[in-house]
C-alpha positions as CSV (number, residue, x, y, z in Angstrom):
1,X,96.2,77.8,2.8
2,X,95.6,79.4,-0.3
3,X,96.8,82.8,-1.1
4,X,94.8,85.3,-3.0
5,X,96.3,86.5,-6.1
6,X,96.6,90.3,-5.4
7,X,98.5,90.9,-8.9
8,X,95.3,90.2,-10.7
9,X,92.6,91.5,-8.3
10,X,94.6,95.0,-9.2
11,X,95.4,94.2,-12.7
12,X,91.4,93.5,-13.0
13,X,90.2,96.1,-11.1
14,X,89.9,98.7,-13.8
15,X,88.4,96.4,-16.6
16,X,85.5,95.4,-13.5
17,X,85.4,99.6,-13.0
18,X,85.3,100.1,-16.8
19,X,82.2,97.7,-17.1
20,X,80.9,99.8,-14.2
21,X,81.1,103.1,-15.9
22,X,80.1,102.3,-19.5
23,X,77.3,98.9,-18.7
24,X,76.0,99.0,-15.2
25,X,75.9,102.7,-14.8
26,X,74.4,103.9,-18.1
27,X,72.1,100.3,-18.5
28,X,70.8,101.8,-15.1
29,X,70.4,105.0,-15.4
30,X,68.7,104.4,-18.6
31,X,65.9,101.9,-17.6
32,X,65.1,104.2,-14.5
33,X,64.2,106.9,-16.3
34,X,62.0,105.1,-19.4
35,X,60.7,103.1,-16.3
36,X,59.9,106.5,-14.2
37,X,57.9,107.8,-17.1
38,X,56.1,104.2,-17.7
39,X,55.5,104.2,-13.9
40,X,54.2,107.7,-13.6
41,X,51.9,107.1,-16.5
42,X,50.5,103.5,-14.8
43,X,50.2,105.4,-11.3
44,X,47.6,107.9,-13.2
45,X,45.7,105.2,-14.8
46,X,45.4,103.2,-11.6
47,X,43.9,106.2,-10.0
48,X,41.9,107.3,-13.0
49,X,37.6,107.1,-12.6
50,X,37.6,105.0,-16.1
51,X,37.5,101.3,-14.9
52,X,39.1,99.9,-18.2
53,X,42.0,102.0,-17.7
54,X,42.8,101.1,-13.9
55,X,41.9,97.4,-14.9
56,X,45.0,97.7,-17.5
57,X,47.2,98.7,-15.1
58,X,46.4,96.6,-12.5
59,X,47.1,93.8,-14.8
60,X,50.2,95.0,-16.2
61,X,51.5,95.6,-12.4
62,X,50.1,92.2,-11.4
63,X,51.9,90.5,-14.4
64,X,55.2,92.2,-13.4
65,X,55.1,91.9,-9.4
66,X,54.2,88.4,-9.7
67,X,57.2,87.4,-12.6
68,X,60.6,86.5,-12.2
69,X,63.2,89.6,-13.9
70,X,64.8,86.7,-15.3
71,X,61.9,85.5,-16.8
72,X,61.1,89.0,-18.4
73,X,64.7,89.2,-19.7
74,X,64.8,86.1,-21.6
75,X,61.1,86.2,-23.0
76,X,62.2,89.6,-24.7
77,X,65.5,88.2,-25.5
78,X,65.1,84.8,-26.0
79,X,61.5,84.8,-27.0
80,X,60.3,87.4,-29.3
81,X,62.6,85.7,-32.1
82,X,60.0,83.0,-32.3
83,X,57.3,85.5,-33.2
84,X,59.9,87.1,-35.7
85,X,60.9,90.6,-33.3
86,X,64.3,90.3,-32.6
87,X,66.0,93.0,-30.2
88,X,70.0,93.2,-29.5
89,X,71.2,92.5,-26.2
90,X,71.7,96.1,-25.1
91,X,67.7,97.5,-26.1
92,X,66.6,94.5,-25.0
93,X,67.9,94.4,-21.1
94,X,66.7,98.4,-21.3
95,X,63.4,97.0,-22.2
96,X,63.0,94.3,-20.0
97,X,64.3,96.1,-16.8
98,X,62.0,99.3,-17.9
99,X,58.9,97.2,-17.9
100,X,60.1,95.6,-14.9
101,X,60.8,99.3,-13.1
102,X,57.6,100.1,-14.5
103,X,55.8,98.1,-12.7
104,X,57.2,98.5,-9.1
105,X,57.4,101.9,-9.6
106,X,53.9,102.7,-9.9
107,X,52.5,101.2,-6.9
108,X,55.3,103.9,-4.9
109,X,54.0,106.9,-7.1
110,X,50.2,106.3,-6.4
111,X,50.7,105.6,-3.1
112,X,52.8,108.9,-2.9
113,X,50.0,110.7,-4.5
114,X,47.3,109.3,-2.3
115,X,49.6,110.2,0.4
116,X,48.9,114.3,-0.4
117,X,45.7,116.1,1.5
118,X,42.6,115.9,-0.3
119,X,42.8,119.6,0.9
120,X,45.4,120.4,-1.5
121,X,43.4,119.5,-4.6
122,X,40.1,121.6,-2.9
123,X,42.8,124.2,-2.4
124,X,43.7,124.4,-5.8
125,X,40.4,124.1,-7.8
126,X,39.1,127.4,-5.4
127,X,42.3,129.1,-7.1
128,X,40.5,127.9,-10.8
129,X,43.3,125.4,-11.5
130,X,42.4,122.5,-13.5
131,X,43.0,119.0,-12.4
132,X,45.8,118.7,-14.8
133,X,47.6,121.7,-13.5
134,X,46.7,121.1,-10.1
135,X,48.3,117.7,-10.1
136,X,51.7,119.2,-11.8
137,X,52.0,122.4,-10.2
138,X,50.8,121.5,-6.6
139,X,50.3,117.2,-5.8
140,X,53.1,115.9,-8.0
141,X,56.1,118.2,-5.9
142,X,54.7,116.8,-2.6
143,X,54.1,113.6,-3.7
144,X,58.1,113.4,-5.2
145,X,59.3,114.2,-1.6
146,X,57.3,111.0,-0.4
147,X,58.5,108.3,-2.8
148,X,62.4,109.4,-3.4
149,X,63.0,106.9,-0.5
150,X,61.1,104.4,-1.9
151,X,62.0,104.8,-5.6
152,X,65.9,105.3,-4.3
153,X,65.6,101.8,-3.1
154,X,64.4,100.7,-6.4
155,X,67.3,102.3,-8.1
156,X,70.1,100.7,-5.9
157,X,68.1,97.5,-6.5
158,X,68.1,98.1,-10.5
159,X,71.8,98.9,-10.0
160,X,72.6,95.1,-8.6
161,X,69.9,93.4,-11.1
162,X,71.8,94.5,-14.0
163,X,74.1,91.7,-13.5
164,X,71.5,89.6,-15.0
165,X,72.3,91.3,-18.7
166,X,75.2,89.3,-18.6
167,X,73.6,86.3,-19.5
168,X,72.0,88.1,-22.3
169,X,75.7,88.9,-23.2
170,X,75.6,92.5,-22.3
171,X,78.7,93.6,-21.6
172,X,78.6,95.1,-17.9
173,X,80.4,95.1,-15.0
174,X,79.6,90.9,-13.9
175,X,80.3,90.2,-17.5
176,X,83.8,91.7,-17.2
177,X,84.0,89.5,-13.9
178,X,82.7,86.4,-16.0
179,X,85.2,87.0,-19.1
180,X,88.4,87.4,-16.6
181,X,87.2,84.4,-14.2
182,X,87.2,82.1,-17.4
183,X,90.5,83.1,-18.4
184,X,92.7,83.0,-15.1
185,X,89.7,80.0,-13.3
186,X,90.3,82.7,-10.5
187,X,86.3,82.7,-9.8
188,X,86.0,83.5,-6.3
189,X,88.4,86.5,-6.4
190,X,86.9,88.1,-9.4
191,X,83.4,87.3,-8.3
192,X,84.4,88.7,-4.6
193,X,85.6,91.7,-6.6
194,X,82.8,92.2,-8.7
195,X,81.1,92.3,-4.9
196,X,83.2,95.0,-3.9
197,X,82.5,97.3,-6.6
198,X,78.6,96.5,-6.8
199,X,78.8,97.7,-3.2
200,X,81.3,100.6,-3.2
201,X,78.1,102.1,-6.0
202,X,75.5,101.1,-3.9
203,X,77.4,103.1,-0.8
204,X,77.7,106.2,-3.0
205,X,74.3,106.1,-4.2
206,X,73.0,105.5,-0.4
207,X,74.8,108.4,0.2
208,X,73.4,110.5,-2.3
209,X,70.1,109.3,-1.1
210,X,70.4,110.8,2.3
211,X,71.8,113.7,1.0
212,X,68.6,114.2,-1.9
213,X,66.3,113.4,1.2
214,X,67.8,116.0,3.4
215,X,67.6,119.1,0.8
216,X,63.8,118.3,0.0
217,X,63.1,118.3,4.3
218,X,64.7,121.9,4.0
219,X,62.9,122.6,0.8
220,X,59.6,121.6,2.7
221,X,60.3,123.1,5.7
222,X,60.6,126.5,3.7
C-alpha cells in the first residue's frame, strides 16, 4: 500500500495557499466585477425597445452560452497573435473569463429585473421619476436581492474555472499544483490538495452567501 507523503502535502500547502491568495482570488475577483458591469449593461440592452440593440446582445449571449471557456481562453490567447493583438497571460484570462461572466450574467440580471412589479415603475413615474432614475433608485435594489443567489453561484463557479489560466501559464493556485507535481511526480497528492483548497474557498464563499442573503431578507423585510 502506498503511503501518502505528508512531509510535502505540508511543505506545499502554503505555495498552493499563496497561488490562492495572489492568482485565484484576485484573477476572480477581478473578472466578476468587469463581467458584472458588462452584464448589467447587456441585461439593459436585451430589454431595451430598439430591436438592433437587443439583437446584439442576444448574439453576444448566444455566442458565449453556446462556447466552450476553453475555447474563449485560447482564441484571445492563442489567437489574436495571428491577427497581430497580442495580450499577456494575466489580461488575457481577465478578458476571456469577463466576456465569459458577461454573458451568463446578463440572462440572471434581466430576469431579476423582469422579476420586479410592473407597479413599481407606475409607482415611480406618478412621483415624476424618470426611467433612468426609476430603474437606479427603485427596480435595480429589488432586483439585486433576486439575483445574488444566482450570480453567487456564478462567482463560486468563476472561482473553480480559473484553473484553466494555468494552461495559459498564469500563475494561480492549479499552476502551483502543476509546477510542484512535475518536480516531486507526486501528482495525485498535489492535485487532491489543490482539491482541498479549491473547496475550503468555495465553503467560505458559500458561507458568505448565506450570510449576504440573510441581511438583504432583513433589509426587505424592513
Amino acid at each position: 500500500m502506498i503511503q501518502p507523503n505528508w512531509g510535502l502535502f505540508f511543505s506545499s500547502f502554503w505555495p498552493l495557499l499563496d497561488g490562492a491568495v495572489r492568482g485565484t482570488i484576485p484573477l476572480a475577483l477581478a473578472s466578476f466585477a468587469i463581467g458584472l458591469v458588462l452584464a448589467l449593461i447587456l441585461a439593459l440592452m436585451r430589454l431595451s425597445t430598439k430591436r438592433w440593440l437587443a439583437g446584439i446582445a442576444r448574439g453576444y449571449i448566444s455566442i458565449v452560452r453556446g462556447t466552450p471557456l476553453l475555447v474563449q481562453l485560447f482564441v484571445i490567447f492563442y489567437g489574436l497573435p495571428s491577427i497581430g493583438v497580442t495580450i499577456s497571460p494575466w489580461p488575457s484570462a481577465v478578458v476571456a473569463f469577463s466576456i465569459n461572466v458577461g454573458g451568463y450574467a446578463a440572462e440572471v440580471i434581466r430576469a431579476a429585473i423582469l422579476s420586479v412589479p410592473k407597479g413599481q415603475w407606475e409607482a415611480a413615474y406618478m412621483i415624476g421619476m424618470s426611467h433612468r432614475r426609476a430603474l437606479t433608485r427603485i427596480i435595480l435594489p429589488q432586483a439585486a436581492r433576486v439575483s445574488v443567489p444566482p450570480l453567487s453561484n456564478t462567482f463560486i463557479s468563476l472561482v473553480k474555472d480559473t484553473s484553466l489560466a494555468s494552461l495559459i501559464l498564469v500563475t494561480e493556485l492549479f499552476r502551483e499544483a502543476q509546477q510542484v507535481a512535475a518536480f516531486s511526480q507526486e501528482f495525485m497528492l498535489l492535485y487532491l490538495e489543490a482539491a482541498l483548497i479549491y473547496w475550503v474557498i468555495c465553503l467560505v464563499l458559500s458561507t458568505g452567501q448565506s450570510f449576504l442573503e440573510k441581511r438583504l431578507d432583513r433589509y426587505v423585510a424592513r
